[in-house]
C-alpha positions in Angstrom: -2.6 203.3 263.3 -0.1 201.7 265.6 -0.4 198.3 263.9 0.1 200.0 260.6 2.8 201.8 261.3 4.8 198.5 262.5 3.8 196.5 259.5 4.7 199.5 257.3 8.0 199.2 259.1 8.5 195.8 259.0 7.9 195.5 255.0 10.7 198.3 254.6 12.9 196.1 256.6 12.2 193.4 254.6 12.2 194.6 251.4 15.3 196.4 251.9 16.9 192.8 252.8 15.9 191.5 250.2 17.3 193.9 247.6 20.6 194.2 249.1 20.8 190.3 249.2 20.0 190.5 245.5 22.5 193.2 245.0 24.9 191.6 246.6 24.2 188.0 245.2 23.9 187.4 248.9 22.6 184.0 250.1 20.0 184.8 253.5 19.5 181.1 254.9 16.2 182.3 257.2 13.9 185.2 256.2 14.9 188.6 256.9 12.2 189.4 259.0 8.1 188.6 260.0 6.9 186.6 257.1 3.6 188.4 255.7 0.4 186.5 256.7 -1.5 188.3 253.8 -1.4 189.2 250.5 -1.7 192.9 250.9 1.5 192.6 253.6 3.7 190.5 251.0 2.9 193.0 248.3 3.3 196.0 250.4 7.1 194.6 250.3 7.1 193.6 247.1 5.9 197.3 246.3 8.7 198.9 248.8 11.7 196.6 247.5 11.0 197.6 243.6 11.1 201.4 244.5 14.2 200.3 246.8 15.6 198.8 243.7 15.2 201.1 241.0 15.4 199.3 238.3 13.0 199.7 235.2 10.0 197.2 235.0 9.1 196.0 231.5 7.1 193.0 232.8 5.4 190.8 235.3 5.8 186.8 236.0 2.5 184.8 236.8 2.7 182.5 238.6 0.5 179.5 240.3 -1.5 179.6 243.7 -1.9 175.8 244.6 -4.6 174.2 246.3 -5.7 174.5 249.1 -3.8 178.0 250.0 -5.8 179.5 246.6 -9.1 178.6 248.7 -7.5 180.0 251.7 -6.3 182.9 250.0 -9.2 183.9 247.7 -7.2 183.8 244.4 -5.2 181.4 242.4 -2.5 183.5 240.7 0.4 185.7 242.2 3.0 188.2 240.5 6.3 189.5 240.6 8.2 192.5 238.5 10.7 191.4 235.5 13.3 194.6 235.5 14.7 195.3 231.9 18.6 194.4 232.6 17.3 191.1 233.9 15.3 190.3 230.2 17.7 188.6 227.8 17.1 187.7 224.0 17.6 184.8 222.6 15.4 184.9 219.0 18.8 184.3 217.1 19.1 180.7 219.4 21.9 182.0 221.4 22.6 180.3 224.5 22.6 183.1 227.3 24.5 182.3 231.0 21.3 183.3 233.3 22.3 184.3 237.0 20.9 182.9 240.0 22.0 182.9 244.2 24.2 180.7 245.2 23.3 179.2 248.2 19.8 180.4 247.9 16.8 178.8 245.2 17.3 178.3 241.7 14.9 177.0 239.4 14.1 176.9 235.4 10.5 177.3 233.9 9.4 176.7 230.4 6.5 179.6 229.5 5.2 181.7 227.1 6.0 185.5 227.3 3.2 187.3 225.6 3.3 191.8 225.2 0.5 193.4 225.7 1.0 196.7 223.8 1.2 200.2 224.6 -1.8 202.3 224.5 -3.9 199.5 226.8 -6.7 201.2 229.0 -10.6 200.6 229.9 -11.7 197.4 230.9 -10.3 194.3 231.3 -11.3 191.4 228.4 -13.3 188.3 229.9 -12.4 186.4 226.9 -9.6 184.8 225.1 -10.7 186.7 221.8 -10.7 189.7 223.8 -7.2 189.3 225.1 -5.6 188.5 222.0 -6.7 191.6 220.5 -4.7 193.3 223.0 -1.5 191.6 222.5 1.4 192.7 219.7 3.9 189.8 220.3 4.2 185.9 221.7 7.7 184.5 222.1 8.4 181.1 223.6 10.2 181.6 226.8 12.2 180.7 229.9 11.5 181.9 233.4 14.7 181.8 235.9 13.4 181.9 239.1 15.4 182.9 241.7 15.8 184.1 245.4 18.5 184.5 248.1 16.4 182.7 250.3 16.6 179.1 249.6 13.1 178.5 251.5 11.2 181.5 248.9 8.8 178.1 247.7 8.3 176.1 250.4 7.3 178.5 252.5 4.4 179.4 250.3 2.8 182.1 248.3 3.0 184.9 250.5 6.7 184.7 250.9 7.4 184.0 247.5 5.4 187.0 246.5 7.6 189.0 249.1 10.5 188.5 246.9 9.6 189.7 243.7 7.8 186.7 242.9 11.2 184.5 243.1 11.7 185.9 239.5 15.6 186.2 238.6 15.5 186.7 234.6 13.6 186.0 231.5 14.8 184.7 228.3 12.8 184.9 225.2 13.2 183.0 222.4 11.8 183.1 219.2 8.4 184.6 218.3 5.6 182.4 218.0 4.7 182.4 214.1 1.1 182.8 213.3 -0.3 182.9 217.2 -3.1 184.5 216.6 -4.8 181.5 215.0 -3.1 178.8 217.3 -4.6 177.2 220.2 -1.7 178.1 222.9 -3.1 175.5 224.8 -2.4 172.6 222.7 1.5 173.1 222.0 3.1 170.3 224.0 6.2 171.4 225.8 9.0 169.5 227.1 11.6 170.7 229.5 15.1 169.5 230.0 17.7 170.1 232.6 21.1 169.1 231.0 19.5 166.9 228.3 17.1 164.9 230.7 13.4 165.4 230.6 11.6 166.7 233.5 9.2 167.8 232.5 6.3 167.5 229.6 2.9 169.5 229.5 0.4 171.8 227.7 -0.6 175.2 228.7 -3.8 173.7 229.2 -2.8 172.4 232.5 -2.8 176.5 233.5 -6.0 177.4 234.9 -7.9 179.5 232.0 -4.3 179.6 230.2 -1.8 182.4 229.1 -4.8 184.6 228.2 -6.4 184.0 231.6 -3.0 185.0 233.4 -2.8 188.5 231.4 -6.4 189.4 232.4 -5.2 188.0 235.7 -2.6 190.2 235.8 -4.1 193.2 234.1 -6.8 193.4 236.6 -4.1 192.7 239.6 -1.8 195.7 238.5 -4.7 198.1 238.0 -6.3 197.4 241.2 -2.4 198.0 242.6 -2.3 201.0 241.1 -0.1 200.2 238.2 0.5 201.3 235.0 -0.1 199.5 232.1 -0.6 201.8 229.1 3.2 201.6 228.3 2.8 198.2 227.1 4.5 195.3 229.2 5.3 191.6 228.9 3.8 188.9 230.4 5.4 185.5 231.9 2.1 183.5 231.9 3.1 180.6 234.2 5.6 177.4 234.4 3.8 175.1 232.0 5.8 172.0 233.1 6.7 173.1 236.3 9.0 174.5 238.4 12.1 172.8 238.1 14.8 172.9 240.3 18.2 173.6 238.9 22.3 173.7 239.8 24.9 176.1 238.8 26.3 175.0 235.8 23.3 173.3 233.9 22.0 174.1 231.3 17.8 174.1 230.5 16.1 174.2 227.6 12.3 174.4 226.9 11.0 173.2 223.7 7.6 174.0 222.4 7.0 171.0 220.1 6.3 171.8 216.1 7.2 175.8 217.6 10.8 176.1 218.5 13.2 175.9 221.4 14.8 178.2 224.1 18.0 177.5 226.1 20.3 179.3 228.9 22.9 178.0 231.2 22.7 179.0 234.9 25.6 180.5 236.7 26.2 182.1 239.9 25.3 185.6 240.9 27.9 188.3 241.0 27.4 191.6 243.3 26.1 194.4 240.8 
């Protein structure tokens, strides 16, 4: 019980850290607290900071568990909330100014955003044809990851999952015409930072895929305890990578023979 109670008490501090750094667009240059050694600690704070928060979740980012920490860990895939004022659309081509922490980590993300629609309950698909039948929308996307603490990566998973996920906004871009008879996994995409390349890649690169990363996430949220009969939108994964990125650049992801989606990155004001 004793043990409990401290972690239980740690992951408030923690969380509570982390959301008044956000709030604050507050750089932290060392982690506010005892980094989480397990999964069920770093989402215990994730949990804690998105009631702390408040804010309205209409999503959840997917991201990649590397080798050899997925061994390690027992799973390959981690998550973090998208809140609804941090969601930005960009179907017309408009070119939104996405914030991110100064002084912290900043970083752009080419992926598909797929919806799974309301009215979703009963068992999870094991299939791609499955999956699709559960979905009402693909756009092509960008990620902004973000986080006041400029070590939320490189100090692995656990942290990373701590802080929402290091998710900062989501832009989506045009809807994906006729997805339902595409194979999502052989669109080439190329991502630029200010006009430069760096990055190319297919979605096949992902593990088992976008579809793979809403079954993923389906059976992660349910097991948390989650809702997901409201219908909610999924950020399936960096398909080039994650790429690093300065105030003041711009990035663009462009899903060859699909369509394109830019934002410019500016610092974070208090809110």
């Amino acid at each position: 019980m004793g043990n409990e109670l401290t972690v239980n008490t740690q992951a408030d501090d923690v969380a509570m850290a982390f959301v008044s750094a956000r709030r604050e667009a507050r750089a932290l240059h060392s982690y506010p607290g005892v980094k989480p050694e397990a999964l069920q600690t770093a989402y215990t704070i994730q949990d804690r900071a998105i009631v702390i928060d408040g804010r309205t979740v209409v999503g959840w980012k997917v991201g990649r568990i590397n080798p050899p920490l997925d061994g390690q860990l027992g799973i390959n895939r981690l998550s973090g909330p998208i809140f609804a004022d941090s969601v930005i659309d960009a179907a017309d081509g408009t070119v939104p100014d996405m914030p991110v922490f100064e002084g912290g980590f900043a970083a752009g993300e080419a992926e598909m955003l797929l919806h799974v629609a309301p009215g979703f309950s009963g068992a999870v698909p094991t299939d791609d044809a499955g999956t699709r039948l559960l979905l009402d929308d693909v756009r092509l996307g960008i990620e902004i990851a973000s986080s006041p603490y400029p070590g939320i990566n490189t100090d692995g998973p656990l942290v990373t999952v701590s802080d929402f996920g290091n998710n900062a906004g989501l832009v989506q871009g045009p809807a994906l015409d006729g997805w339902r008879d595409l194979d999502l996994c052989a669109i080439r995409v190329r991502s630029e930072i200010d006009d430069a390349v760096v990055g190319t890649a297919t979605a096949a690169n992902m593990l088992d895929g976008p579809y793979g990363a809403v079954r993923f996430l389906l059976n992660h949220l349910i097991e948390r305890g989650v809702d997901v009969s409201e219908g909610l939108w999924v950020s399936t994964g960096a398909i080039t990578g994650v790429h690093e990125i300065r105030i003041g650049q711009a990035f663009t992801a462009i899903f060859e023979g699909c369509g394109d989606v830019r934002c410019r990155v500016v610092a974070a004001t208090p809110r």
